[in-house]
N, C-alpha and C positions, 0 to 999 in steps of 0.2 A: 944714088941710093936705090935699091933694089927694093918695090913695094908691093905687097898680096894684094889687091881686095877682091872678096868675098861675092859669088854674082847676087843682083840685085836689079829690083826696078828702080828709076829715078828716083830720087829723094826730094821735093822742093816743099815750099810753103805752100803751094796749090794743092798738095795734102789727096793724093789720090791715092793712098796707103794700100787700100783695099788689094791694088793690082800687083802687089806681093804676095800672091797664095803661089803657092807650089802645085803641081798635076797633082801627085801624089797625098797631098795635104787636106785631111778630114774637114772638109768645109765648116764656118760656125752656123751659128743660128741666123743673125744678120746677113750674111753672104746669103745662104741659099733663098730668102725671103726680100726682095727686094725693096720694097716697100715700108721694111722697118730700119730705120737709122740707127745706130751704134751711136753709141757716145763714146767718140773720138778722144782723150785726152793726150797731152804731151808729157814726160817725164823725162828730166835731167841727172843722169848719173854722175857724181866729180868728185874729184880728190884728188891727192898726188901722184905720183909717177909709180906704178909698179902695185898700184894697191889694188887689184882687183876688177875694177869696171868693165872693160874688156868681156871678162871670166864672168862677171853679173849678170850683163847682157847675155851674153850668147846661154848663161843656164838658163834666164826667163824664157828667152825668145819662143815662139811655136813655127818660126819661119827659119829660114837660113839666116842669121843673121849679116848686116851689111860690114867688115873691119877693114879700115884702111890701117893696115900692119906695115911697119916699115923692118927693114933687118939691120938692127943697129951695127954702126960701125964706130972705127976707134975717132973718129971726127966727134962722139960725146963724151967721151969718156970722162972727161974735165964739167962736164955738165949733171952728166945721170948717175946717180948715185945706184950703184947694183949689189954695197954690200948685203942686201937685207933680202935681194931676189937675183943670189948669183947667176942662176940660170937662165935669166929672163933675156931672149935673143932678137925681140921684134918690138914694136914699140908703135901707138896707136899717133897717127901724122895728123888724123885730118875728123873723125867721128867714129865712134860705133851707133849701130842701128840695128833695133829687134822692135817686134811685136810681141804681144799676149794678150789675148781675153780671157776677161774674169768677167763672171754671171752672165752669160751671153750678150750682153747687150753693152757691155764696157769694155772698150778696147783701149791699152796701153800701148802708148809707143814712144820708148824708147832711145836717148840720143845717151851715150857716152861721150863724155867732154877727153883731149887730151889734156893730160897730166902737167907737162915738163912747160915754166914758165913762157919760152918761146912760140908758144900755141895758144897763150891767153886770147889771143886777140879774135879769135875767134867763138870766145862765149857771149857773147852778144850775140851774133845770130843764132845760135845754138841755140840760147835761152828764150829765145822769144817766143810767145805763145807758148810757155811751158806751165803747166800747174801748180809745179812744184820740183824737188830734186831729194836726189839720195845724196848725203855725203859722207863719202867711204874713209874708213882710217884704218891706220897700223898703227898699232899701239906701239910700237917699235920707232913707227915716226909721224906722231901725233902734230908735230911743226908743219907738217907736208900739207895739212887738211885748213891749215888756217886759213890760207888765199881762197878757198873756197868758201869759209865759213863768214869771210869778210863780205866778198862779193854776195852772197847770197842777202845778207843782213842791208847790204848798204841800196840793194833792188829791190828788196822787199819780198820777195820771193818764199813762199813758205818753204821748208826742208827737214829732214829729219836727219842724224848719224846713224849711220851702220857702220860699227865696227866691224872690219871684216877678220876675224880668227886662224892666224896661219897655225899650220901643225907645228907644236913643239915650241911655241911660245908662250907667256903667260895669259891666263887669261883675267882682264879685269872686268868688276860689277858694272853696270852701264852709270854707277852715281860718281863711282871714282872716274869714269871715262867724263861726264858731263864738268866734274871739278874739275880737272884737268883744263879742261876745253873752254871751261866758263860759257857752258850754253845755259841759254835760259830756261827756267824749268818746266814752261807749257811745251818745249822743243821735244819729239821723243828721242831716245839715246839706246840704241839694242845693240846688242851682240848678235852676229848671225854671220852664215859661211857661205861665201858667194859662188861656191862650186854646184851649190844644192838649190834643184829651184824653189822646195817647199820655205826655205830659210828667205830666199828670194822674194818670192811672191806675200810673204808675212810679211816682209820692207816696206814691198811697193802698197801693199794695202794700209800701214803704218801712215803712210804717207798720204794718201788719198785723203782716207779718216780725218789726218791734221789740215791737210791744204781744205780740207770741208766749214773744218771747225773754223778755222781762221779767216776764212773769205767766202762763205756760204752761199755767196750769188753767183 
């Protein structure tokens, strides 16, 4: 199988994120002051196959972001469902990885989970050390988002839904997405387009807010 990825510094739990600036790349606040510490958090993007995360990531990111893209072949075609994103020619193998700071001093980073069941096995480390996650759906295939919505509940894990909005499909209110879904009601539930980082960065701060309210130590 023929695979991208994206150049990048290491990735590990030793968490020296920092060393992802680019030359070119407007330093933050924290960077050029050394003596002041960021607040570092983790965040977990998941859902099913073909719903956006990938496209989340890389619109938050302020770096390159890190994708291991694979180029799908007819070896899944019996697995991945492509009615709903005929075009979709590459498929995430292993993680996506971006950064963003929000208010100088809060830095988000970033893991997209893969999608397609055969990659579970890999949310556990994924997850770990994480504050919280987004979980992405298509109202087109709201079944797809359940295995996430399971694992999340059964870790404890705090989360929010973003529905991600394709062009030219319905869109519904976030109460019929939550009936649907049978989330609980303290959970938030939004609409938003994962192309757009301002839509983006409203998620990710949705999230913070709730992983605050819900385990504020």
């Amino acid at each position: 199988m023929d695979s991208v990825v994206s150049d990048a510094s290491r990735v590990a739990d030793g968490f020296r994120y920092p060393e992802l600036v680019e030359t070119d790349e407007e330093l933050k606040a924290w960077q050029k002051d050394r003596t002041r510490a960021p607040i570092a958090t983790k965040i977990v993007v998941a859902g099913g196959f073909g719903v956006g995360k990938t496209t989340l990531v890389g619109a938050a990111s302020e770096i390159t972001p890190l994708q291991t893209e694979a180029l799908m072949t007819e070896a899944s075609e019996d697995t991945d469902d492509l009615s709903s994103t005929p075009g979709k020619l590459t498929t995430t193998v292993a993680m996506d990885f971006g950064r963003i700071t929000l208010d100088d001093d809060l830095v988000l980073y970033l893991f997209g989970t893969p999608g397609q069941q055969r990659f579970w096995f890999m949310w556990d480390d994924l997850v770990r050390g994480a504050i919280g996650a987004v979980v992405l759906a298509d109202t087109r295939r709201l079944k797809d988002c359940f295995p996430a919505l399971d694992y999340f509940e059964s870790c404890g894990l705090p989360y929010v839904v973003a529905v991600n909005h394709f062009d030219g499909t319905e869109e519904f209110e976030p109460a019929d997405v939550r009936e649907a879904l049978t989330v609980p009601v303290h959970i938030p539930v939004m609409i938003m387009d994962a192309r757009r980082r301002f839509s983006v960065i409203e998620t990710l701060l949705a999230l913070v807010g709730h992983a605050l309210e819900v385990s504020p130590e």
